[in-house]
C-alpha positions as CSV (number, residue, x, y, z in Angstrom):
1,X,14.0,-12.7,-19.5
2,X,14.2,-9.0,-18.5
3,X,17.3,-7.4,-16.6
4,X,16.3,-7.3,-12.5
5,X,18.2,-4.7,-12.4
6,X,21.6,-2.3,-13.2
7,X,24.2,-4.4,-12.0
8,X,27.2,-1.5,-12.2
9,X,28.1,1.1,-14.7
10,X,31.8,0.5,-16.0
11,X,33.1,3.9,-15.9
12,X,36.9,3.7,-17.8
13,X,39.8,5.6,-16.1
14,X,43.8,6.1,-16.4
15,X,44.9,6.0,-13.1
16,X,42.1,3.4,-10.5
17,X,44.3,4.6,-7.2
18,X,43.6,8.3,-8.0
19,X,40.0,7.4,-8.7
20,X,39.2,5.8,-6.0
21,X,40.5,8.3,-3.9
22,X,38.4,10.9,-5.6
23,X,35.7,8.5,-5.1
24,X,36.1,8.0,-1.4
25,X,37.1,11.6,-0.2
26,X,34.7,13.7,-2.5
27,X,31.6,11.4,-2.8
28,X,32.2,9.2,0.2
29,X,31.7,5.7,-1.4
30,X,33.6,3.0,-0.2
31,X,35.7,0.8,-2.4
32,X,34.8,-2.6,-1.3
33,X,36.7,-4.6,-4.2
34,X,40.4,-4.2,-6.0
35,X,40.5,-7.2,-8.6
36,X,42.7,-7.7,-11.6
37,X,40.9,-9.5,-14.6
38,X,44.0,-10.8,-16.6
39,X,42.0,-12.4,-19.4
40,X,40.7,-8.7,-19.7
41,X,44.1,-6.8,-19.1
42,X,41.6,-5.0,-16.9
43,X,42.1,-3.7,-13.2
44,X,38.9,-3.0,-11.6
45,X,37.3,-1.4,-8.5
46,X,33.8,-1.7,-7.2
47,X,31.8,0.7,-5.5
48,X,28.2,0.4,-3.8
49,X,25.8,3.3,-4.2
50,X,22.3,1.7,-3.0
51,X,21.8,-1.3,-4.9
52,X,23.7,-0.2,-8.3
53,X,27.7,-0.8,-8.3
54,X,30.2,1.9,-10.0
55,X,32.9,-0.3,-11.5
56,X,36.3,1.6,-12.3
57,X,38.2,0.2,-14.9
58,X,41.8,0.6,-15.6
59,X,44.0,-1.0,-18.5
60,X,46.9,-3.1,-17.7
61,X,48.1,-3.2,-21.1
62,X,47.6,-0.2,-23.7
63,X,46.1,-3.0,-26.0
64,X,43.9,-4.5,-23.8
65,X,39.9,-3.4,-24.5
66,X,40.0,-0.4,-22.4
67,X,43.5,0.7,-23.4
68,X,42.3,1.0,-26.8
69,X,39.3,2.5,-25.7
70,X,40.9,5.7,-23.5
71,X,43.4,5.7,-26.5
72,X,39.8,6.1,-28.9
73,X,37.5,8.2,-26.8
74,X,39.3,8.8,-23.8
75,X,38.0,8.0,-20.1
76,X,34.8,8.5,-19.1
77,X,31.5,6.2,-19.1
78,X,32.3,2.5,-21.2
79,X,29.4,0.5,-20.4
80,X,26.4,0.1,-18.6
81,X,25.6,-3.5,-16.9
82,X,21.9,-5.4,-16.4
83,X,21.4,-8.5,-14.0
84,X,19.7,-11.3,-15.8
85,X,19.0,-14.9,-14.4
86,X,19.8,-16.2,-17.1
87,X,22.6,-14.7,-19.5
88,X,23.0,-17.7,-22.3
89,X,18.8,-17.3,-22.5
90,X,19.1,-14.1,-22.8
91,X,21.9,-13.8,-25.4
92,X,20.2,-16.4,-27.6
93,X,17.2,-14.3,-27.3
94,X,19.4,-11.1,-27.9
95,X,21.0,-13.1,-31.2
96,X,17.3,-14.5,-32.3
97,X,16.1,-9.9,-32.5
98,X,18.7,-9.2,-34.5
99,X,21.4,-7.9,-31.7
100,X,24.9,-8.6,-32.8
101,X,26.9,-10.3,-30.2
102,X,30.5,-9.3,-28.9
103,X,29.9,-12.8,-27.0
104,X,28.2,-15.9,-28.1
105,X,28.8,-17.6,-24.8
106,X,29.3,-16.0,-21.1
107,X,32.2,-15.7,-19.6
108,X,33.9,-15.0,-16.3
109,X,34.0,-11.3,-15.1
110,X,35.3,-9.8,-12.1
111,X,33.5,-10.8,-8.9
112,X,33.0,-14.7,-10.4
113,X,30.2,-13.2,-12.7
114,X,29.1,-15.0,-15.3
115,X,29.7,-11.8,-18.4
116,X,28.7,-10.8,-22.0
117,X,28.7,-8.1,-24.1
118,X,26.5,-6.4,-26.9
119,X,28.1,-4.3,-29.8
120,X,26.9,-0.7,-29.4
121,X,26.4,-1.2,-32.9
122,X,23.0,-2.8,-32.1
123,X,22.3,-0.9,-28.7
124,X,21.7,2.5,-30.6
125,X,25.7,2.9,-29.4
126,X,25.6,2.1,-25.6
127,X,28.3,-1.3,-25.2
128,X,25.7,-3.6,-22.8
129,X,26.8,-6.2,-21.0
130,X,24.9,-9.0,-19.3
131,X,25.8,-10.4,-15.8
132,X,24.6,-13.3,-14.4
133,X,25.4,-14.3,-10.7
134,X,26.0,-18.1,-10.8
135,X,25.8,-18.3,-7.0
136,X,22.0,-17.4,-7.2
């Protein structure tokens, strides 16, 4: 029921094209990925570095989740994101210890992942989310 492994860190920014630039000329990286998330009013852009994916996030609407959250605490890291085989198991088992749930159910995220989330209320204030890969 343990994470395999950091599936991407969701860093939140204002402005993706001038991040991914950054990204590209100053660190080198290649952005493999552009996808909008509507149900999100995210943008996103991935990023390999070995087997861990930097996701950049940028709102499309100032009321979206990461809207309010640049508007709150401005950009910088928003989450951090474990691989799990199974994420319904594992948020029942999350729910069962106590953890209080952003998500009951998963959901679809950008890539086709299968998403959740877990309140940084109950991850000693880190925002988790789970990510399942429905294609394995």
């Amino acid at each position: 029921m343990k994470p395999s492994h950091i599936e991407h860190i969701g860093i939140a920014v204002k402005n993706l094209d001038e991040q991914i630039e950054y990204y590209q000329k100053v660190l080198g990286l290649t952005c493999y990925n552009v996808e909008e998330v509507a149900d999100q009013k995210v943008k996103t852009a991935f990023f390999m570095v070995g087997e861990t994916k930097i996701e950049l996030l940028e709102s499309t609407d100032p009321e979206g989740p990461i809207g309010k959250y640049i508007e709150k605490k401005g950009v910088g890291i928003h989450h951090i994101a474990f691989a799990v085989d199974k994420a319904q198991d594992f948020l029942d088992n999350a729910d069962k210890n106590g953890v209080q749930l952003i998500d009951k159910t998963p959901r679809k995220g950008a890539e086709g992942l299968n998403i959740a989330f877990l309140h940084p209320k109950s991850t000693h204030g880190v925002l988790t989310e789970i990510c399942e890969n429905p294609n394995k």
